[in-house]
C-alpha positions as CSV (number, residue, x, y, z in Angstrom):
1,X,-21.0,-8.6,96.0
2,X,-18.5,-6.3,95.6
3,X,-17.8,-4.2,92.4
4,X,-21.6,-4.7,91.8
5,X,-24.0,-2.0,90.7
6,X,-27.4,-1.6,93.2
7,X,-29.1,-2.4,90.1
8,X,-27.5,-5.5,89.3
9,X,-28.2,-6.5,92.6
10,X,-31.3,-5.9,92.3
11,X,-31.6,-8.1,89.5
12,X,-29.8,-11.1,90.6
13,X,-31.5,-11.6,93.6
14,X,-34.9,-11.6,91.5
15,X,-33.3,-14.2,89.2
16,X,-33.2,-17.7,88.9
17,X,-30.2,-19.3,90.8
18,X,-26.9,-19.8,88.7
19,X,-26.7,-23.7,87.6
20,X,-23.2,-25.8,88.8
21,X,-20.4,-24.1,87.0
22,X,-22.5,-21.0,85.8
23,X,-21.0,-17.6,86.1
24,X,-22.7,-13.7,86.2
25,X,-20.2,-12.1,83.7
26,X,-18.9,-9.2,86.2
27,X,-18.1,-12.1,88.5
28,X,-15.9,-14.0,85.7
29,X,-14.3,-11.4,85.0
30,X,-13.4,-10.1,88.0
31,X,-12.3,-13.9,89.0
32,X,-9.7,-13.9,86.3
33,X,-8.3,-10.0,86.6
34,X,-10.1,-8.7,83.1
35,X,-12.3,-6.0,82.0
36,X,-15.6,-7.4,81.7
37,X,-15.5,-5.5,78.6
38,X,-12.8,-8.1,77.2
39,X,-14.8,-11.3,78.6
40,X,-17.8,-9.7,76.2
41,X,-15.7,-9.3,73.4
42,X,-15.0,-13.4,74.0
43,X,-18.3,-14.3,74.4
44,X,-19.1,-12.3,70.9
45,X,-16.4,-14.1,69.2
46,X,-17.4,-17.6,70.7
47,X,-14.8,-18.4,72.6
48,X,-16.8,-17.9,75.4
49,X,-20.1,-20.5,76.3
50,X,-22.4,-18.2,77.5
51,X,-26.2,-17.8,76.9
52,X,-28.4,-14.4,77.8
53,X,-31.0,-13.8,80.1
54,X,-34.2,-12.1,79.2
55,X,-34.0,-10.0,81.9
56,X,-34.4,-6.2,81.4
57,X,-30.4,-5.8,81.4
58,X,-30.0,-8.9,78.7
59,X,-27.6,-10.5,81.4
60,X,-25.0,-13.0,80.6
61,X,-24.8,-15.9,82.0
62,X,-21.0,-18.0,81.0
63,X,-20.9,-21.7,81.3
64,X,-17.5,-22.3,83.1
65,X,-16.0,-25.7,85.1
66,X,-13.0,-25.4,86.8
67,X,-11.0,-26.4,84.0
68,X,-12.9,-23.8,81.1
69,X,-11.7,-20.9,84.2
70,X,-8.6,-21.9,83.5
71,X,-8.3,-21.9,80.4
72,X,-9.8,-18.6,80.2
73,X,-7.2,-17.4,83.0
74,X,-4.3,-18.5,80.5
75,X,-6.1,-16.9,77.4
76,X,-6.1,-13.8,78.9
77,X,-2.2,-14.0,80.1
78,X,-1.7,-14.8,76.2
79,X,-4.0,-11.8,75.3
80,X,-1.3,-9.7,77.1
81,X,1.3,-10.4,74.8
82,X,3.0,-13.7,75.8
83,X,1.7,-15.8,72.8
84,X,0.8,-15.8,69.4
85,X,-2.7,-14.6,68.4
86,X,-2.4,-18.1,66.9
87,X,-2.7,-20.0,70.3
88,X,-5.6,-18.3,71.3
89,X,-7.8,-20.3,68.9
90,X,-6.0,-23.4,70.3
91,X,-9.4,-24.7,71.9
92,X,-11.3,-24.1,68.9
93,X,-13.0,-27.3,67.4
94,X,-15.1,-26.3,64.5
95,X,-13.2,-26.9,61.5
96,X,-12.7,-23.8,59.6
97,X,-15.1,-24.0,56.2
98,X,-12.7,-22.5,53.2
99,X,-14.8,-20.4,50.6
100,X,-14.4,-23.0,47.8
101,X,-16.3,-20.7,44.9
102,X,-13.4,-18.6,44.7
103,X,-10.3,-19.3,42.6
104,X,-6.5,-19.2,43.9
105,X,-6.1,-15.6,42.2
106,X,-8.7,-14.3,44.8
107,X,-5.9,-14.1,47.6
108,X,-3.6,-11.8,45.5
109,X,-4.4,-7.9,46.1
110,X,-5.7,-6.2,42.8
111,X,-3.4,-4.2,40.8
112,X,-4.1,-0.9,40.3
């Protein structure tokens, strides 16, 4: 299991099996060269489909198919610097909701 602590071992092998295209998140990670640290950060942003076990470590569990790892594999190369922070939010599909109760003056910094 490689880079795996004893106690997520431990763990794993007392879980349920991982469903077709389900990934630990130390296993993701290490699949596409990136801190697990970073692939946390995603799933707390939502771009990342992941769901969390109730286990005594609150494991992750990410929903990935071949094509998601890929993606994934290219949003980190972006992350690095080769893209705008813009693209990275390519794959989003929720609309953005705009705050309609405020007015246009609300975007200009107060004067002092």
């Amino acid at each position: 299991m490689g880079c795996v602590s004893q106690q997520e071992q431990a763990l794993r092998r007392g879980a349920a099996q991982l469903g077709r295209h389900e990934w630990w998140l130390t296993d993701l990670a290490r699949e596409l060269g990136m801190p697990r640290v970073t692939l946390f950060g995603w799933i707390k942003r939502g771009w990342v489909t992941a769901h969390q076990l109730t286990d005594r470590r609150r494991s992750w569990i990410i929903h990935a198919d071949p094509a998601e790892v890929e993606r994934l594999r290219r949003l980190h190369q972006q992350s690095r610097g080769h893209q705008p922070l813009q693209a990275w939010l390519d794959h989003q599909q929720a609309a953005i909701i705009r705050n309609k109760k405020g007015s246009p003056d609300d975007d200009v910094e107060p004067h002092v």
